[in-house]
C-alpha positions in Angstrom: -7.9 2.7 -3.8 -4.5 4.5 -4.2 -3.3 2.3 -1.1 -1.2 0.3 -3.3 0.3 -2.0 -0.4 -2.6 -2.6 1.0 -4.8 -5.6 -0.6 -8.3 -5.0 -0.8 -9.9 -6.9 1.7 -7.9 -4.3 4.1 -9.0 -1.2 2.5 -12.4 -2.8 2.6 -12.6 -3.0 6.2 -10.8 0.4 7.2 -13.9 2.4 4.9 -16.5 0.3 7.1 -17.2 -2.8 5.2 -17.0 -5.7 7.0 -17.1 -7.6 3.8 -14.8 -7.7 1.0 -17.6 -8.8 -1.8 -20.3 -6.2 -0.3 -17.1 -3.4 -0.9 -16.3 -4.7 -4.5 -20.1 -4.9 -5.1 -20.3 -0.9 -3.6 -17.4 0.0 -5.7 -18.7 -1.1 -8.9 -22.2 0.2 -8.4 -20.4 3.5 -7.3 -17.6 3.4 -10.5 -18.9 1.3 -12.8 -15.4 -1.3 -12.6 -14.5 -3.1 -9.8 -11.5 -2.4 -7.8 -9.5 -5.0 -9.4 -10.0 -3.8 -12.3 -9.3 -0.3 -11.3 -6.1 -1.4 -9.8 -5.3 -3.3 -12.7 -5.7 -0.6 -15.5 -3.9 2.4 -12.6 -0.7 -0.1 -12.0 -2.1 -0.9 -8.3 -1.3 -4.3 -8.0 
């Protein structure tokens, strides 16, 4: 999620994920925030 200039949807589908809400879903299950949220609170946005 460091790849600042890249929106999510794009760093969704080069890890794999051919959906953005099945990545978000992953991410939060995995972190316990979702990657707008992560981006939000690490100035990724």
């Amino acid at each position: 999620m460091e790849l600042k200039s890249l929106p999510t949807k794009e760093i969704a589908f080069q890890l794999g994920f051919y959906s953005q809400n099945y990545f978000s879903r992953a991410f939060k299950n995995r972190y316990s925030f979702s990657p707008a949220h992560y981006r939000e609170h690490n100035n990724y946005s």
